[in-house]
ROTORKE-484002 format. One record per residue (C-alpha): residue in one letter; x, y, z. Coordinates in steps of 0.5 Angstrom, whole numbers, padded with zeros to 4 digits, always signed. Layout:
AXYZ;...
END
This chain:
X-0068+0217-0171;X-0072+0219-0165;X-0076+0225-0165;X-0076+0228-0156;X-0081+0234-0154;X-0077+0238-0149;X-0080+0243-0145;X-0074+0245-0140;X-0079+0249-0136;X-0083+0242-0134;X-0077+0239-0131;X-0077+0236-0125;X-0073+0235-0118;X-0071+0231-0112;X-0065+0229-0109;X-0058+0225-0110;X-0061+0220-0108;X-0068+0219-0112;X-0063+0218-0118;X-0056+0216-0118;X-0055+0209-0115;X-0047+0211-0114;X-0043+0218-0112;X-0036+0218-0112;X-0031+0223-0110;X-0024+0222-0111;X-0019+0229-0110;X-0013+0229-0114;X-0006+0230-0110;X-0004+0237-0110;X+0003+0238-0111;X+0008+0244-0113;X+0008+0240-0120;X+0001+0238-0121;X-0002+0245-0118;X-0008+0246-0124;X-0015+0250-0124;X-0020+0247-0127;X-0021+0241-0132;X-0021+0243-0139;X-0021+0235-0142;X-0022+0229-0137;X-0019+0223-0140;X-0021+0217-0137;X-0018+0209-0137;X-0019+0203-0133;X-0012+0205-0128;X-0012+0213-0130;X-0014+0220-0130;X-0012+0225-0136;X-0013+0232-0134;X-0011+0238-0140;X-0012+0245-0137;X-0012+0249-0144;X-0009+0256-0141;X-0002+0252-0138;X-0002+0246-0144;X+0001+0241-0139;X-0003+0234-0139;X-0003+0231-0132;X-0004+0223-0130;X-0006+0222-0123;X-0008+0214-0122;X-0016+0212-0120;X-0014+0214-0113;X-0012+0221-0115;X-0005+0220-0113;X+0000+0224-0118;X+0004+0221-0123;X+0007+0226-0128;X+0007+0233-0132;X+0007+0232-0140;X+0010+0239-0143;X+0014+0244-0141;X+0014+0252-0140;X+0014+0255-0147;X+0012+0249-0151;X+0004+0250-0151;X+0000+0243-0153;X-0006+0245-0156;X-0009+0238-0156;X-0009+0231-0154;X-0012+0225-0157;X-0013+0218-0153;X-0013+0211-0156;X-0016+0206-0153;X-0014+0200-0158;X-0006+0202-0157;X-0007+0205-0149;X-0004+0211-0151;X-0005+0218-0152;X-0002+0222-0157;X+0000+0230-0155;X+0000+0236-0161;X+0005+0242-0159;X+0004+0248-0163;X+0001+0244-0168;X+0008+0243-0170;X+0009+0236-0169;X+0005+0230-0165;X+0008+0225-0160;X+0006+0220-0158;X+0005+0218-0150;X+0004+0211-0146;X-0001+0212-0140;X+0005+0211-0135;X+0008+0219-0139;X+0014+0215-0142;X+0015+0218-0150;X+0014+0213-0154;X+0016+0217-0162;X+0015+0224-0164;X+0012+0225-0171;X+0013+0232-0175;X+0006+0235-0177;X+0006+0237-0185;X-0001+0238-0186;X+0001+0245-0190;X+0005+0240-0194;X+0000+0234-0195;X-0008+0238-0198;X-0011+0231-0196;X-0008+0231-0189;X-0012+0234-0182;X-0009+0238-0176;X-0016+0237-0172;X-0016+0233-0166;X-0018+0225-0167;X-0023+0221-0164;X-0020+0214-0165;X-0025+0209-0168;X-0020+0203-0168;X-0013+0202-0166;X-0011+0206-0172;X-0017+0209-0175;X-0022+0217-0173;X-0024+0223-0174;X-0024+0230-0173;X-0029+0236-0173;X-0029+0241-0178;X-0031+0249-0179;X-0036+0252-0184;X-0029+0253-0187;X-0027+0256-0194;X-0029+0252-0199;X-0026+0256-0205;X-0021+0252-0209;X-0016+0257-0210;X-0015+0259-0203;X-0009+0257-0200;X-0012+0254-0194;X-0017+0250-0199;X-0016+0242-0198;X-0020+0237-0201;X-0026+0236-0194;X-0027+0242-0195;X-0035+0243-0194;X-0036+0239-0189;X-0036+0238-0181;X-0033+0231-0181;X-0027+0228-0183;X-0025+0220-0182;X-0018+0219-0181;X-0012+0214-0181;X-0006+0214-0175;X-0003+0219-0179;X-0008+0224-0180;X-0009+0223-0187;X-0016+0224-0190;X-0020+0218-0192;X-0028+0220-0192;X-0032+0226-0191;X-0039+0226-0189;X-0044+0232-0186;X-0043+0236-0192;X-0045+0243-0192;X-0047+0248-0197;X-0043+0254-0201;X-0048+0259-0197;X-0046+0256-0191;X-0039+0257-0191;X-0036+0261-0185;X-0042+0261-0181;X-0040+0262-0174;X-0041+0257-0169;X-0042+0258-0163;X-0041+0253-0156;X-0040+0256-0149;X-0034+0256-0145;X-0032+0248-0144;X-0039+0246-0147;X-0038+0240-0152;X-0040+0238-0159;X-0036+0232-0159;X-0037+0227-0154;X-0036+0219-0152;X-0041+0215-0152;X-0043+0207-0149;X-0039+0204-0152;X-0031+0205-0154;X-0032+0205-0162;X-0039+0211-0161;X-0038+0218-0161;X-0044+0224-0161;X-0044+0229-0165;X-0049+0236-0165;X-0049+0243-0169;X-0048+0249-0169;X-0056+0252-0170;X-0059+0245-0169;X-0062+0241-0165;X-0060+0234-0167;X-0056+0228-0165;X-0051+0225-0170;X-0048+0218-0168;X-0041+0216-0170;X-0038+0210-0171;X-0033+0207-0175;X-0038+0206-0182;X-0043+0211-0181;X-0045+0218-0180;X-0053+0218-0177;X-0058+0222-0174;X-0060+0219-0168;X-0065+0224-0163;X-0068+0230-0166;X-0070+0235-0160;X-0076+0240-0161;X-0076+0245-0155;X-0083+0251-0154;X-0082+0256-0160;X-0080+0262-0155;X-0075+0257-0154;X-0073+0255-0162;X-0069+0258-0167;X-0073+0261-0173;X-0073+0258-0180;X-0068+0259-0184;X-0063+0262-0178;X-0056+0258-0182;X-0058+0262-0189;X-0061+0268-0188;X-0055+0273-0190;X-0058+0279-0186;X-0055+0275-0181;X-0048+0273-0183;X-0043+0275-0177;X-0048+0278-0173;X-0052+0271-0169;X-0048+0273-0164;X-0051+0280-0163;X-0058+0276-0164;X-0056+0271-0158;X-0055+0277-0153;X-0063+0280-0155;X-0066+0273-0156;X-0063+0270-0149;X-0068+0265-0147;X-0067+0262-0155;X-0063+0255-0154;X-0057+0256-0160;X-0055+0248-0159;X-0055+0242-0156;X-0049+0240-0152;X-0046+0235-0147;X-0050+0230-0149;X-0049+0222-0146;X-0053+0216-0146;X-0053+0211-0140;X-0058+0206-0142;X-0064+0209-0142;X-0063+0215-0139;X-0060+0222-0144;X-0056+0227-0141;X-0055+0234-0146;X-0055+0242-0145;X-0060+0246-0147;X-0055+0252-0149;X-0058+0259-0149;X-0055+0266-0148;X-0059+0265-0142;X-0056+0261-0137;X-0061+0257-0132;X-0063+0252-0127;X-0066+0249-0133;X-0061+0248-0138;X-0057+0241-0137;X-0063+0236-0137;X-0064+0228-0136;X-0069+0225-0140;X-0071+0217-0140;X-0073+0214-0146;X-0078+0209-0144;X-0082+0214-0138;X-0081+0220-0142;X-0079+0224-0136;X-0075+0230-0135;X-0070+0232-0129;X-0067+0239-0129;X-0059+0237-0127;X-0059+0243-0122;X-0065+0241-0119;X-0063+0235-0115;X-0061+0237-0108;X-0056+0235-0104;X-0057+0229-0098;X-0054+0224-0093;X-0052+0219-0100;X-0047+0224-0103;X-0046+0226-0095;X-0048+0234-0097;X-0043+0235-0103;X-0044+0238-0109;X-0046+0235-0115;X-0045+0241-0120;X-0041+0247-0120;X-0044+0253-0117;X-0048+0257-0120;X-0042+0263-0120;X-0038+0258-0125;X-0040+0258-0132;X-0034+0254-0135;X-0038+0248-0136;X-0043+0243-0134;X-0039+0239-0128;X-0041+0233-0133;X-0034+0232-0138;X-0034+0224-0139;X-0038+0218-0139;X-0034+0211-0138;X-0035+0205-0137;X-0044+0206-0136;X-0042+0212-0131;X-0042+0220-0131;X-0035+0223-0129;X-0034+0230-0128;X-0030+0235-0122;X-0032+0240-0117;X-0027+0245-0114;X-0023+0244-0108;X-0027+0251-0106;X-0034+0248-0107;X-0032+0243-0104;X-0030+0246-0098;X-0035+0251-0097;X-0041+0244-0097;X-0036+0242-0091;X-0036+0248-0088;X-0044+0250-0089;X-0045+0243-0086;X-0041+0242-0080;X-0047+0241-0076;X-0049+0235-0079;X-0043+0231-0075;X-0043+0227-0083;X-0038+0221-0083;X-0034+0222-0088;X-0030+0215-0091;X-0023+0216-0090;X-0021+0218-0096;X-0024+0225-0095;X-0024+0226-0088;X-0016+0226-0090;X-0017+0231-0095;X-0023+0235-0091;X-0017+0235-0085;X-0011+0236-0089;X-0013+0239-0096;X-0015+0247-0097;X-0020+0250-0101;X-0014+0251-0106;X-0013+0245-0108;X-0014+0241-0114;X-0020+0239-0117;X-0023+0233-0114;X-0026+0228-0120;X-0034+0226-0119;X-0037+0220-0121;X-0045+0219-0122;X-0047+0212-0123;X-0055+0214-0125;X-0061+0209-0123;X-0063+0205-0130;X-0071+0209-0129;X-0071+0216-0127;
END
């Protein structure tokens, strides 16, 4: 386990091109059909983008071009998940909780299988990461752990949960205790816990309450990096077991607002980590870069625009919360969106620069609207920071 001193106030800037070696933009074809707002889960493959918006529950798969392809789901019917195997090349789509079906990349249904979690105590309704072909896991609640209740099954008490292709629970690990049960967990808007690491069989995992990084992999659950942030910034002792309080950390949050509740979003390329400090209080602060090797630290939204990313965002504005831009890493680069409307207004504030375009965007610049789809991001970070 590595220890990191974080002082997000120490932070430090430049512009796009002191770190990124590779910006990429690559707008999503807007049609009737494939209209959508904003990425709630990007999914990416050698030849695809999969793109959930939770609030319609449809999947939407658009080629590395950015051409549409097709809509899986339909008006009533809500997907409230999806899972990609990247063994098998296919992903798997969980409606209503009700059954699961099973897509190849190209949208073509392969099979429908009814859930029967409620019929089976051993078997998971949670979303799976895939470790292998046929083998995952998925993240639990502090939930109820009394063996009468209804709802009881036998992982209960801990956060992870291994499982076969069919859902069924094999192991468990990060067990909590009794007086844990309950605890309200807290991540904001799109923020993740769970996020895919540098290689296909590697998943980070972070806390509630905590400032751990735990790695995941197919025989092993370990605690990888453990961040120490300024005490004005750091939860008080005892914060998961003190009863007093129980069902009221949301109401500490909003008068302890610069206190960071977890750590989020984290990724390693190389030797570069990328991670949220999550706090009530957002800040320019709060989504960093941190190098292993020369132990420096770079505030994501202190990186300035300039002639390398042809003056385009590289994060959301700062009048949009829904998450941190950064939502995937594939293949050793950082992958995320930006909206049309931010798009349009750079281009708009830097008219005056005459910039050249490749053709790609001068064609969605002369074409395309602030309305449009989302337009996918790629960052390809410089090995030292």
């Amino acid at each position: 386990m590595d220890t990191l001193r974080i002082d997000p106030s120490n932070s430090m800037g430049g512009t796009v091109s002191d770190f990124f070696t590779e910006v990429e933009y690559i707008p999503l074809e807007t049609t009737k059909e494939s209209l959508f707002g904003s990425i709630s889960k990007l999914e990416i493959t050698d030849d695809r983008y999969l793109v959930w918006e939770s609030s319609r529950r449809y999947i939407l798969i658009f080629d590395k071009k950015g051409k549409f392809l097709k809509k899986i789901g339909s008006a009533g019917v809500g997907i409230v998940h999806f899972s990609l195997n990247r063994w098998t090349k296919q992903f798997i789509v969980n409606e209503q909780y009700a059954r699961y079906k099973y897509y190849d990349l190209d949208g073509n249904l392969l099979k429908t299988v009814p859930a029967t979690a409620e019929k089976d105590k051993n078997t998971s309704f949670m979303q799976m990461h895939f470790l292998s072909a046929d083998k995952g896991f998925a993240d639990n609640y502090y939930q109820a752990s009394d063996t009468t209740d209804k709802y009881y099954k036998t992982f209960n008490g801990s956060l992870i949960t291994f499982m076969g292709e069919d859902h069924k629970v094999y192991s468990k690990s990060l067990q909590f205790p009794k007086n844990q049960t309950g605890l309200e967990t807290i991540y904001f808007g799109n923020f993740q816990n769970i996020t895919r690491g540098d290689a296909d069989s590697v998943y980070y995992y972070s806390k509630a309450f905590e400032y751990s990084i735990y790695s995941i992999s197919p025989d092993r659950v370990k605690q990888s990096y453990q961040m120490m942030f300024p005490l004005v910034n750091s939860l008080p002792q005892g914060f998961t077991s003190d009863t007093t309080l129980r069902n009221k950390r949301w109401e500490w949050f909003d008068k302890n607002r610069e206190v960071i509740t977890n750590v989020t979003d984290f990724y390693r390329i190389g030797n570069n980590l990328m991670f949220t400090a999550a706090a009530f209080s957002r800040t320019d602060e709060d989504v960093l870069f941190y190098n292993l090797k020369s132990g420096s630290l770079v505030a994501f939204k202190h990186i300035g625009r300039d002639e390398s990313n042809s003056f385009l965002p590289i994060y959301y504005s700062r009048y949009n919360y829904s998450n941190t831009t950064i939502s995937n890493c594939y293949r050793g680069s950082l992958y995320g969106s930006i909206s049309s409307l931010d798009m349009f207004n750079a281009f708009e504030e830097h008219k005056d620069r005459k910039i050249t375009y490749p053709p790609h965007l001068a064609d969605y610049f002369k074409n395309r609207d602030r309305k449009d789809n989302p337009v996918i991001l790629r960052l390809k970070l410089k090995e030292n920071i």
